[in-house]
N, C-alpha and C positions, 0 to 999 in steps of 0.2 A: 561665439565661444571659441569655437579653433582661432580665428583673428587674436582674441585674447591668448591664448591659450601656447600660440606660435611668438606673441613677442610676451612671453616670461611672465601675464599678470595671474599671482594667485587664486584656485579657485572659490578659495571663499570671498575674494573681491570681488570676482565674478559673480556669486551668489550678491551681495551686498549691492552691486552697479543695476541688478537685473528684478530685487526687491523695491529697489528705489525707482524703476524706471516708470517714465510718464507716457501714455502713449496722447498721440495728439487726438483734439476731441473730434468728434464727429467721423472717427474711423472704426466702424463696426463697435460701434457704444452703447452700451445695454443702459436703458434704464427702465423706471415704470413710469405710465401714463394714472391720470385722475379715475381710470378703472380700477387700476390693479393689473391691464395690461405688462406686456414686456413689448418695449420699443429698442429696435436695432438702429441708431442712429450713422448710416454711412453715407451721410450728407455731404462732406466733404468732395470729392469729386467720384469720377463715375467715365467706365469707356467701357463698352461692347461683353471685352473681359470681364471687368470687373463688376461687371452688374449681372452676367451671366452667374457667374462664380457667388456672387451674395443671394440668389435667388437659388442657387442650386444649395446651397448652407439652411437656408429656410428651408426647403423641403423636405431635407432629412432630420430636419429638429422634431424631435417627439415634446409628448408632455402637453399639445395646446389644442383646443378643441376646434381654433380658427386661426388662418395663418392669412393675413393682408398685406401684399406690398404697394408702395405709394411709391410709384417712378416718375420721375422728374428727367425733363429733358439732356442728353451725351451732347455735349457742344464741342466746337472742333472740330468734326470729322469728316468733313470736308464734304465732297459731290455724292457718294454714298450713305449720305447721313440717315434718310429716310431707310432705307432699306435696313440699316444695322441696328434702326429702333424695332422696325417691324421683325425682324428676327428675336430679337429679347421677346418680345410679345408671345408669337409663335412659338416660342419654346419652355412655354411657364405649363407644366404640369399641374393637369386638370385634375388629377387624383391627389395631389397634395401641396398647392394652390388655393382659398378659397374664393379672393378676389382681388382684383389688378385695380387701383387708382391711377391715373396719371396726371402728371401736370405739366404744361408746356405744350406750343405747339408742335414741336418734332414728337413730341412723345403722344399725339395722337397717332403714327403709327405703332407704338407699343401697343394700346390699347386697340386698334385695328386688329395688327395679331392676335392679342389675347383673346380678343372675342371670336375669334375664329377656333380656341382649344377649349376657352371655358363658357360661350356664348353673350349675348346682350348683358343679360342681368345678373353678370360677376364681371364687369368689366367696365370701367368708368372714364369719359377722359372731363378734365376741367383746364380752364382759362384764368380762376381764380382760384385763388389758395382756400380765402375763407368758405368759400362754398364748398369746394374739399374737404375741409375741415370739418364744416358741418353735416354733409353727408357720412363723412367716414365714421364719425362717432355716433352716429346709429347703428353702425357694424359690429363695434369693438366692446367685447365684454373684457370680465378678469382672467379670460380664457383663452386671450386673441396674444401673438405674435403679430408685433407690425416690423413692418422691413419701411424705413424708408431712406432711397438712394439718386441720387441725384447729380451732378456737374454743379460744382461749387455757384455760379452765378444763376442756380436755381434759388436758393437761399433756401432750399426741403425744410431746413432746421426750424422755421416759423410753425412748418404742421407738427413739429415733435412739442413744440413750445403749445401749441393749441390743445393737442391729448393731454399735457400734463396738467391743464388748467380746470 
């Protein structure tokens, strides 16, 4: 809005540019799943940050009686990679957290960490999606918040496409 605001364009264009605006999908995209779920779809891509940052937003979300994230593997990140999943893991709040999905093999240390704050059995990792899938929607009632976030060549969006079905 200053950007706007500094080269001369009016503010009810601004209001009119900012009504019209599209965000691109798969960036923190709310929809519902075939429960009545609420799915947070940030499938799109995924680093360290931003995966910290979407898990710490789930936390503070009230209103849901279960709150599930489904992590999919940070790609790129070089010689450090394990360790920067296992910290996401390690840092997911067992008090308001109910349970960690992952998929990908890096992201078996996500699910390493996590089991280490919220133990074995809230903490899952998988190799296939549908088996994912099919476990996970034994979780998920009309009461659940699901997180799922991922590095774009995860393709996550297939488990958001599975809850809605």
């Amino acid at each position: 809005m200053l950007a706007a605001e500094f080269l001369g364009v009016p503010f009810e264009n601004m209001n009119d540019g900012f009504a019209s605006l599209k965000l691109t999908n798969m960036r923190m995209e709310l929809s519902e799943g075939a429960q009545g779920e609420k799915i947070i779809n940030d499938a799109y891509n995924a680093s360290p940050t931003s995966m910290k940052a979407a898990i710490d937003l789930v936390a503070e979300l009230s209103g849901y009686n279960r709150k599930i994230l489904v992590l999919g593997d940070m790609l790129e990140l070089g010689p450090m990679e394990e360790e920067y999943h296992y910290k996401v893991g390690s840092s997911v709040d067992a008090g308001k957290i109910d349970y960690v999905f992952t998929y990908g093999k890096l992201s078996e240390s996500i699910a390493k960490g996590a089991k280490e704050v919220l133990g074995n059995d809230r903490a899952f990792s998988f190799q296939d999606k549908q088996q994912l899938s099919n476990e996970l929607k034994k979780y998920v009632t009309g009461e659940t918040l699901v997180l799922v976030k991922g590095s774009r060549g995860m393709a996550l969006e297939e488990i958001v496409h599975a809850l809605q079905k």
